[in-house]
C-alpha positions as CSV (number, residue, x, y, z in Angstrom):
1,X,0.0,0.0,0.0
2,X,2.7,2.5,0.7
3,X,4.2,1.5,-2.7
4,X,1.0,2.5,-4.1
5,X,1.0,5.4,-2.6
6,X,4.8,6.7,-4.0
7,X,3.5,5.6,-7.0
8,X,0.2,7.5,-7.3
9,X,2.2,10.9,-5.7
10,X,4.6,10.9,-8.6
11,X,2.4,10.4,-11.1
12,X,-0.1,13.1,-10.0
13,X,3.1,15.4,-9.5
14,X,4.2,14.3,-12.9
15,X,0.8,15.5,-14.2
16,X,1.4,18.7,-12.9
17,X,4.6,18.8,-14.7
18,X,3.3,17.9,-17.9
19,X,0.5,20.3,-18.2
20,X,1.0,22.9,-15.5
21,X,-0.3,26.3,-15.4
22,X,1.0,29.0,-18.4
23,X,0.2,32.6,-18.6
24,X,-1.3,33.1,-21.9
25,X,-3.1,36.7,-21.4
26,X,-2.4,38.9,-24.5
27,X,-0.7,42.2,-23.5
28,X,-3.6,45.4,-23.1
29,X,-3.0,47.9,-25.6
30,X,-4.7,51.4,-25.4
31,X,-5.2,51.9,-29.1
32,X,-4.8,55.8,-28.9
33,X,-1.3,57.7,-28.4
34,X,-1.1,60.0,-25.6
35,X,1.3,62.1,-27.4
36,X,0.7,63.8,-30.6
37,X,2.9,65.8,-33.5
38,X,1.4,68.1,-36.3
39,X,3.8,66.4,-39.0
40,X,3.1,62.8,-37.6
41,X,0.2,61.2,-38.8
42,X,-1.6,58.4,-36.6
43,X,-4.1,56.9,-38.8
44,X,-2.5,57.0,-42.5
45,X,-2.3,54.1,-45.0
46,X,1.4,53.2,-45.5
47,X,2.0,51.9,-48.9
48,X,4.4,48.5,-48.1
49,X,4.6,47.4,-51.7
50,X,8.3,46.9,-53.5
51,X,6.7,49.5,-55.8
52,X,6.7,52.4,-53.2
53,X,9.1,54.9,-52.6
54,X,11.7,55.0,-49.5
55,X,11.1,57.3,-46.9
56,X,14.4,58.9,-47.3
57,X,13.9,60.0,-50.7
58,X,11.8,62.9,-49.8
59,X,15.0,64.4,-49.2
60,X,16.4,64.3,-52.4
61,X,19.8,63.7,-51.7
62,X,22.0,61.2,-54.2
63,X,24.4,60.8,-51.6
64,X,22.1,59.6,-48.9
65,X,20.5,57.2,-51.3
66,X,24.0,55.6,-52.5
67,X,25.0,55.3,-48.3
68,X,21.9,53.3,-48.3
69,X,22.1,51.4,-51.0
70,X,25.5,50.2,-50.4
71,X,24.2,49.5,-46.5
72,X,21.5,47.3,-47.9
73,X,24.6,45.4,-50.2
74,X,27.8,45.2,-47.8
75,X,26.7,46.0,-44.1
76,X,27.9,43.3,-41.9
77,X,24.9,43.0,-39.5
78,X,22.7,42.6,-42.6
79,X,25.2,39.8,-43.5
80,X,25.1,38.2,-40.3
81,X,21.4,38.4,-40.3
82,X,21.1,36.8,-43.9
83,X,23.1,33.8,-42.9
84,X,21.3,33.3,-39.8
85,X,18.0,32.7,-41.7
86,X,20.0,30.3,-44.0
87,X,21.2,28.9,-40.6
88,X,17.8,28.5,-39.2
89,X,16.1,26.7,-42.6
90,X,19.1,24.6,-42.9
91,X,17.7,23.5,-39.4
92,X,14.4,23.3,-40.1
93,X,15.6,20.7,-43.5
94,X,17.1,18.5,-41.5
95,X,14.1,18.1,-38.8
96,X,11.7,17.4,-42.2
97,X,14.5,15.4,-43.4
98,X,14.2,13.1,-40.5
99,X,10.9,11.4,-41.9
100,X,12.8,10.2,-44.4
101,X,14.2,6.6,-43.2
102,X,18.1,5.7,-42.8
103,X,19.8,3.7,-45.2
104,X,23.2,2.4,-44.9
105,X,25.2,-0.2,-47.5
106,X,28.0,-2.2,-46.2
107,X,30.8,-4.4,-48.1
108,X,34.1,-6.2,-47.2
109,X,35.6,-9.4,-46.8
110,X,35.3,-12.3,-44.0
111,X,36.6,-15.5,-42.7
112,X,35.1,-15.3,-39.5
113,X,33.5,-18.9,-38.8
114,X,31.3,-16.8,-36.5
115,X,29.6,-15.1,-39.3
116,X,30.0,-18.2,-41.5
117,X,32.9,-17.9,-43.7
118,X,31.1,-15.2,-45.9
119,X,34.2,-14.1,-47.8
120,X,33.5,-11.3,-49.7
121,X,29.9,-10.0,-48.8
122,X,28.0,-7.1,-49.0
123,X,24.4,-5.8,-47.5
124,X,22.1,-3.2,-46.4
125,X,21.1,-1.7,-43.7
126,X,17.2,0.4,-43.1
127,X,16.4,1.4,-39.9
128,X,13.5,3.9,-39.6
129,X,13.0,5.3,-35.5
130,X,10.6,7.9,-35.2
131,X,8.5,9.7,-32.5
132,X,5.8,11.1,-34.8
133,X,4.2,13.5,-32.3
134,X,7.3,14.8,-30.8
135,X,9.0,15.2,-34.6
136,X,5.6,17.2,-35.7
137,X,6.2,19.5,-32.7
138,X,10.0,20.1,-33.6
139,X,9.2,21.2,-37.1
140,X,6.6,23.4,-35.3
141,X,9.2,24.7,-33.1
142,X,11.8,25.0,-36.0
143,X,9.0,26.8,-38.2
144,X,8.5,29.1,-35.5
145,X,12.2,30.1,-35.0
146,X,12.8,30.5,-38.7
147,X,9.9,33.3,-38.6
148,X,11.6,34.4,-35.2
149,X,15.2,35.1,-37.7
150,X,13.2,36.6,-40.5
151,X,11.7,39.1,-38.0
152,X,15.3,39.5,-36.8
153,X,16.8,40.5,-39.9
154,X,14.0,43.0,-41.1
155,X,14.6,44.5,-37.6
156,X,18.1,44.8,-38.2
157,X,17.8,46.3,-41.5
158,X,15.7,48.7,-39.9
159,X,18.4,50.2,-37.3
160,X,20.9,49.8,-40.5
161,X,18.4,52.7,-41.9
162,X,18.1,54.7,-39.0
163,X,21.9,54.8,-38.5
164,X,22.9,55.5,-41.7
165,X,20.3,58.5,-41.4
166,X,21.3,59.9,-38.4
167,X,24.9,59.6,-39.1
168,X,24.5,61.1,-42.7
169,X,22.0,64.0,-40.7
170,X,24.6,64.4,-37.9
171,X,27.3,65.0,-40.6
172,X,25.8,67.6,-42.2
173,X,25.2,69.4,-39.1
174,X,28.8,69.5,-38.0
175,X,29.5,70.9,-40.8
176,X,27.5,73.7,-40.7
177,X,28.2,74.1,-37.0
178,X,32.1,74.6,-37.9
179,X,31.2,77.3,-40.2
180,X,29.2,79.1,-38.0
181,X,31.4,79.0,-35.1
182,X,33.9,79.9,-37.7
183,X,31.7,83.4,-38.1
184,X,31.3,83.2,-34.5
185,X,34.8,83.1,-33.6
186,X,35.4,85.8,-36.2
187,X,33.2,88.4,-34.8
188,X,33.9,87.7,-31.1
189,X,37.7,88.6,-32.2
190,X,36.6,91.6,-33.9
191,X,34.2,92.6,-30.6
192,X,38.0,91.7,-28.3
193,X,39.9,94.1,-30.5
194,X,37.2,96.9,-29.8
195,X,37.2,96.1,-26.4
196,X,40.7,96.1,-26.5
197,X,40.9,99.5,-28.0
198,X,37.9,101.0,-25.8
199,X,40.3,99.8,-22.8
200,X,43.7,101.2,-24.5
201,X,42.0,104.7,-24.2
202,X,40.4,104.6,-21.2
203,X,37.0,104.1,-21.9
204,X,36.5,100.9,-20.0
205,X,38.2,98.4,-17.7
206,X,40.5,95.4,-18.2
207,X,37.7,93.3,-17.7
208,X,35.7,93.3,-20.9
209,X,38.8,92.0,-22.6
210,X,39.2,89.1,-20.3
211,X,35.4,88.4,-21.1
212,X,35.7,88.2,-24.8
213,X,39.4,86.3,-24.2
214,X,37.4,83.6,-22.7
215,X,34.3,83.1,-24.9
216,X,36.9,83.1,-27.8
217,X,38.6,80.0,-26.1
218,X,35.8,78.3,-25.1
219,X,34.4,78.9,-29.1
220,X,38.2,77.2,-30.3
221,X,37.4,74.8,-27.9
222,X,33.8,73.5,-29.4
223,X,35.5,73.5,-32.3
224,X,37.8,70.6,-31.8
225,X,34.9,68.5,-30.6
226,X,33.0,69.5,-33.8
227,X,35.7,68.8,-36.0
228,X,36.2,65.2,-34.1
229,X,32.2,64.6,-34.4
230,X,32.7,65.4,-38.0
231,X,35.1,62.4,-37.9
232,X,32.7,60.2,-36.1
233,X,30.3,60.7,-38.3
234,X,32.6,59.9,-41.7
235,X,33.7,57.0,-39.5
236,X,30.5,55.5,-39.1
237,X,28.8,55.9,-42.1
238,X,32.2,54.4,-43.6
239,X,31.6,51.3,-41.2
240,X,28.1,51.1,-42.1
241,X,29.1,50.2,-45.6
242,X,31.7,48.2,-44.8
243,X,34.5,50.7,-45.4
244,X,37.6,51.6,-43.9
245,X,37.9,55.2,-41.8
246,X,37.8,58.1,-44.1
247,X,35.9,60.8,-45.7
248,X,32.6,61.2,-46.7
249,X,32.4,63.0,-50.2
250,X,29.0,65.0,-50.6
251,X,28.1,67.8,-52.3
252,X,24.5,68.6,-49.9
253,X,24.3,70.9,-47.5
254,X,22.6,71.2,-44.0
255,X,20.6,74.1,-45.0
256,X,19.0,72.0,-48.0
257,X,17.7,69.0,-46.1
258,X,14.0,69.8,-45.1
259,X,13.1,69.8,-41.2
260,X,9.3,69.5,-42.0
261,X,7.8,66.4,-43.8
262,X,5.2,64.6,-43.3
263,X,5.0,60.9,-41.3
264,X,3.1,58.6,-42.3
265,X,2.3,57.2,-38.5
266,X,-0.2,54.7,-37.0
267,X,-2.7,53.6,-34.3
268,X,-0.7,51.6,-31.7
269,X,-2.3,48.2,-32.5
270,X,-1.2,48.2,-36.3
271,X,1.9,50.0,-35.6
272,X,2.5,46.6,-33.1
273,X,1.4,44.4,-36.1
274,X,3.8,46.0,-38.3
275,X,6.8,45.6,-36.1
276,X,9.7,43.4,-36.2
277,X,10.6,43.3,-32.7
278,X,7.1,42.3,-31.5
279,X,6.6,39.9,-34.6
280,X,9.8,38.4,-33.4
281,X,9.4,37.4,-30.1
282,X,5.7,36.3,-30.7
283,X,7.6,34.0,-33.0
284,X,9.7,33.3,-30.3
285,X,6.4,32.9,-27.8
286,X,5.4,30.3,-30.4
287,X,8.7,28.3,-30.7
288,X,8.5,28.6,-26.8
289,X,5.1,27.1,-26.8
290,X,5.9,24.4,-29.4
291,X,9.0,23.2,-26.8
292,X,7.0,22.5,-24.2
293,X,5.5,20.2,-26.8
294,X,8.8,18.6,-27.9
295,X,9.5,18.0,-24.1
296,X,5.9,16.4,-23.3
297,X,6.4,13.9,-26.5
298,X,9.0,12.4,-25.1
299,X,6.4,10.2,-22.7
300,X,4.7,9.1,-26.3
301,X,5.7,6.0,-27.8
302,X,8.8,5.7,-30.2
303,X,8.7,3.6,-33.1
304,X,11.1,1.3,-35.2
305,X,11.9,-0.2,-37.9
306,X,15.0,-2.1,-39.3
307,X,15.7,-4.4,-41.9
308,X,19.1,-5.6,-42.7
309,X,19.6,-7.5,-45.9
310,X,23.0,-9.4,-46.8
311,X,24.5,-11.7,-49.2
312,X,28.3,-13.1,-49.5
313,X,29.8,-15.3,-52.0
314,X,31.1,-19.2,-51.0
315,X,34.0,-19.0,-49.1
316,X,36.4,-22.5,-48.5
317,X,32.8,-24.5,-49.9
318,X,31.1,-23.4,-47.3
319,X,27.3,-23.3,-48.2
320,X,25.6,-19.3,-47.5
321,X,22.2,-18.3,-47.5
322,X,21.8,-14.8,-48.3
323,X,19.6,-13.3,-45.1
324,X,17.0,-10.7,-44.5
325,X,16.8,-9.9,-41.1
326,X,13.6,-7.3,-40.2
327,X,12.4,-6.4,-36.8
328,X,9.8,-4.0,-35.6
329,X,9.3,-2.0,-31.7
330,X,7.1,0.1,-29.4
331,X,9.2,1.5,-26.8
332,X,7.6,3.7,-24.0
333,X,9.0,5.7,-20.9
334,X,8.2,3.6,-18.2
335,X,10.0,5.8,-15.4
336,X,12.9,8.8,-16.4
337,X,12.4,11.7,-14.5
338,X,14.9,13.6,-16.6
339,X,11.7,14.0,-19.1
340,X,9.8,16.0,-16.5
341,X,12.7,17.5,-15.3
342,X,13.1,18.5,-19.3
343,X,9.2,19.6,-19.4
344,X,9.7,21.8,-16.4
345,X,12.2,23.4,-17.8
346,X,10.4,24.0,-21.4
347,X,7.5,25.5,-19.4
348,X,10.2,27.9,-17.6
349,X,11.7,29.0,-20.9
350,X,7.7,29.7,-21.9
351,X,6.9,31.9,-19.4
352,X,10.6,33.5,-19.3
353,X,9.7,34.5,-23.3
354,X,6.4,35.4,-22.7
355,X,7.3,38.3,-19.8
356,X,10.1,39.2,-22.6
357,X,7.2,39.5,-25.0
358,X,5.0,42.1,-22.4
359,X,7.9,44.1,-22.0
360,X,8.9,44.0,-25.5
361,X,5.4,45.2,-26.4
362,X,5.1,47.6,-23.4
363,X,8.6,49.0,-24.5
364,X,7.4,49.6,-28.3
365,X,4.4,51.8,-26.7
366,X,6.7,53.7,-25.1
367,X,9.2,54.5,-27.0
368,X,7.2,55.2,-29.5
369,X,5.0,58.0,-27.8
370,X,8.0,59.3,-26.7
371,X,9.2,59.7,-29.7
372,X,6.2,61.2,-31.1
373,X,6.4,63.6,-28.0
374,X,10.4,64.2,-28.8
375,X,9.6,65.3,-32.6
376,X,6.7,67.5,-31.6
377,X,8.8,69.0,-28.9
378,X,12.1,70.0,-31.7
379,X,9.3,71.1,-34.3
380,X,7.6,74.0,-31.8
381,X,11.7,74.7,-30.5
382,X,12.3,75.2,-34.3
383,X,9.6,77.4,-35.1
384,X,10.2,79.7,-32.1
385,X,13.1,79.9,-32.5
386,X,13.0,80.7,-36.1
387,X,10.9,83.0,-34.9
388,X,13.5,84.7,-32.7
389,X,16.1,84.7,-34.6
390,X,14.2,87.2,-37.3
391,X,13.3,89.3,-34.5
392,X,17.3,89.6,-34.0
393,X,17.8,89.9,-37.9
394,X,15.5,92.9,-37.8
395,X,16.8,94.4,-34.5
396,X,20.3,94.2,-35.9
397,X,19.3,95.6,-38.8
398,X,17.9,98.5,-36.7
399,X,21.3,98.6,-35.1
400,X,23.4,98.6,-38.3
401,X,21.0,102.0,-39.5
402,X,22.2,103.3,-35.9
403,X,25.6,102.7,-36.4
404,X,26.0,104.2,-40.1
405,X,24.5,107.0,-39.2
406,X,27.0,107.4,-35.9
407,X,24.4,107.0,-33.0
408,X,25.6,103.8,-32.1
409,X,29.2,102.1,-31.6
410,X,30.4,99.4,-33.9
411,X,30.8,97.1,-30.7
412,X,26.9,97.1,-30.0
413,X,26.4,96.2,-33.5
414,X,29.2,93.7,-33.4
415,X,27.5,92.3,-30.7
416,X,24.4,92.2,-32.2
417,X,25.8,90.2,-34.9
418,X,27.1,87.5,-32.0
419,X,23.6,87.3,-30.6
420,X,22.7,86.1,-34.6
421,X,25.6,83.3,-34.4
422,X,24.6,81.8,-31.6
423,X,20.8,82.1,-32.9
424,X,22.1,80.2,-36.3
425,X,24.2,77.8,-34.0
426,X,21.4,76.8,-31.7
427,X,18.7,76.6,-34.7
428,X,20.9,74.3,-36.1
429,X,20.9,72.0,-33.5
430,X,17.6,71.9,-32.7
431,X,17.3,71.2,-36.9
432,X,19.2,68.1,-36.2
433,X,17.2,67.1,-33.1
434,X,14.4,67.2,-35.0
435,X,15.8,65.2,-38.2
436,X,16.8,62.7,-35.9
437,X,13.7,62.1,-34.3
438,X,11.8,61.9,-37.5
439,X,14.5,59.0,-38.3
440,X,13.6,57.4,-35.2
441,X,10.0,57.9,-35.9
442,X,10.0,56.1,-39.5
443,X,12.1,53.0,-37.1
444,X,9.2,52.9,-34.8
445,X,6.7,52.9,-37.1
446,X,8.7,50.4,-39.4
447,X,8.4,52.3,-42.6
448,X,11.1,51.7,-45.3
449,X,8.8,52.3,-48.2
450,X,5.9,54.5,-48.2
């Protein structure tokens, strides 16, 4: 009786095992956005054909479109991501491969009296073992994980985009910050010779020189990082194409690339459907599933199948008879806990996966809005800005009519002219804030053609 009862307690606790309890709620999904941007559309129809037009084409820019182009040919992650989906359906062959039944051929030579003084003999071997529902559940699995590497390298291909774009964007920024800190540093030296020369006569103190000493510095000074982000930037769009370090060759300019287009956005539960990284490890959620299934089958029967067939000629007058051997088995698990210990583990993998796939999805919300709250943010900066720095243009202009007809100094115009630098600098920057973000945006939503 207390056999019995050992008995019965590990096979309840193996049921337990075998089908335990899985979470399989769906993440919830607020199909609004909480953020919002005038130039980002949330409900537009995104043309996904081969037919339609990449995003990046709006700014008609040939150099752009050959950095991209020879991304899409020669990066190395898209490389690595290719042969990872050749990896993964070379997998997938070989688990529908194993339907197919073994069959081995054998020949040689003998005199063992054992094996009947064959001589030379020859034979063959078939020998067919299967598990069908555990081999049906690994060509599930491996189905699954071949989608998971598709998903994979479309994601990949999508950050190969976006950093090409920001690093082409970024470069053409620096650019245009150099020259206009070149202007800057040019007019600050003109307002320290003033100051210089209003000191030399009396008209003010020492001090204004030390003030314009040190803004020319720290001006010299930001342009050395400039000049080394300029080199980043060749650097990594070199690296995106698989180049060594060197220049960029271009003949665009910051001031042509357009701040203000129009992006072609989504509601949340089709901008989820249409990503990558949530198609990915749903595939993954599936292949996760499908284990548990692979682990489970293991309790099912196995079956086999062998036949060997040989023949020999005479050897020393020694009669043969050439022999077909077949034989045919059912073999079950009676007890090996290693299969529950394997199921338990398969059902931990699951529901590690599955918390991967809320946060994954969770993460995509939120990144998304904001992003969408990042791009609206660097659009109104841009237009106020804008806005601020023609108030300065026409205040300066006021102040050049005041200093031609002697009213004013040159140094108050000369300063005036400062204020306009660091206006153009800081407009600029905000310029390539907002370029950036509308990258990211077209990543989020996974747009490459539109």
């Amino acid at each position: 009786m207390k056999q019995l009862t050992i008995i019965l307690t590990i096979l309840l606790g193996s049921c337990s095992l075998v089908s335990p309890d899985r979470p399989t709620a769906k993440a919830e999904v607020n199909n609004n956005w909480s953020s919002s941007s005038k130039e980002v559309a949330t409900n537009s129809k995104i043309n996904t054909s081969e037919s339609g037009n990449y995003w990046w084409y709006k700014y008609s820019d040939n150099t752009l479109n050959q950095l991209m182009e020879s991304a899409f040919q020669q990066n190395n992650q898209l490389q690595i991501a290719g042969a990872s989906v050749e990896l993964a359906n070379a997998q997938l062959k070989r688990i529908e491969f194993a339907w197919i039944p073994n069959l081995t051929a054998m020949t040689g030579y003998s005199s063992f009296p054992a094996m009947g003084n064959l001589g030379y003999f020859f034979g063959g071997f078939a020998n067919y073992t299967i598990n069908v529902f555990q081999l049906i559940q690994q060509q599930k699995q491996a189905e699954y994980i071949v989608n998971t590497i598709m998903f994979a390298k479309t994601r990949v291909q999508l950050e190969v985009i976006y950093q090409v774009a920001i690093s082409y964007f970024s470069l053409l920024a620096y650019e245009r910050e150099e020259v206009l800190y070149q202007k800057l540093l040019s007019d600050m030296e003109m307002v320290l010779a003033l100051n210089q020369q209003r000191f030399t006569t009396g008209v003010s103190s020492e001090k204004e020189p030390f003030v314009s000493s040190a803004e020319i510095a720290e001006i010299r000074s930001k342009l050395e990082i400039i000049r080394h982000n300029i080199v980043l930037s060749q650097n990594a769009l070199r690296f995106l194409t698989n180049q060594n370090p060197g220049k960029i060759i271009h003949k665009n300019t910051f001031n042509n690339l357009a701040p203000n287009i129009l992006i072609p956005g989504n509601l949340p539960l089709t901008v989820l459907n249409n990503r990558p990284d949530v198609a990915e490890v749903t595939a993954r959620l599936e292949a996760a599933n499908a284990g548990i299934g692979v682990a489970q089958s293991e309790l099912l029967p196995t079956i086999n199948f062998s036949n060997f067939y040989r023949d020999a000629s005479q050897n020393e007058g020694y009669g043969y008879v050439p022999g077909d051997l077949k034989q045919s088995m059912i073999s079950v698990p009676i007890l090996n806990a290693q299969i529950f210990a394997d199921i338990a583990a398969s059902n931990a993998i699951y529901k590690q996966v599955y918390y991967n796939y809320l946060q994954t999805v969770e993460a995509a919300l939120r990144d998304v809005d904001n992003d969408i709250s990042a791009h609206n943010q660097f659009s109104k900066q841009l237009d106020d800005n804008t806005r601020a720095l023609d108030y300065i243009n026409k205040s300066c202009a006021l102040e050049s009519t005041r200093f031609n007809t002697g009213i004013s100094s040159k140094l108050e115009y000369t300063k005036c002219l400062v204020r306009i630098d660091y206006y153009e600098i800081l407009l600029t920057q905000i310029k390539m804030a907002k370029l950036l973000a509308t990258a990211k945006l077209y990543q989020d939503f996974a747009i490459i053609r539109e």
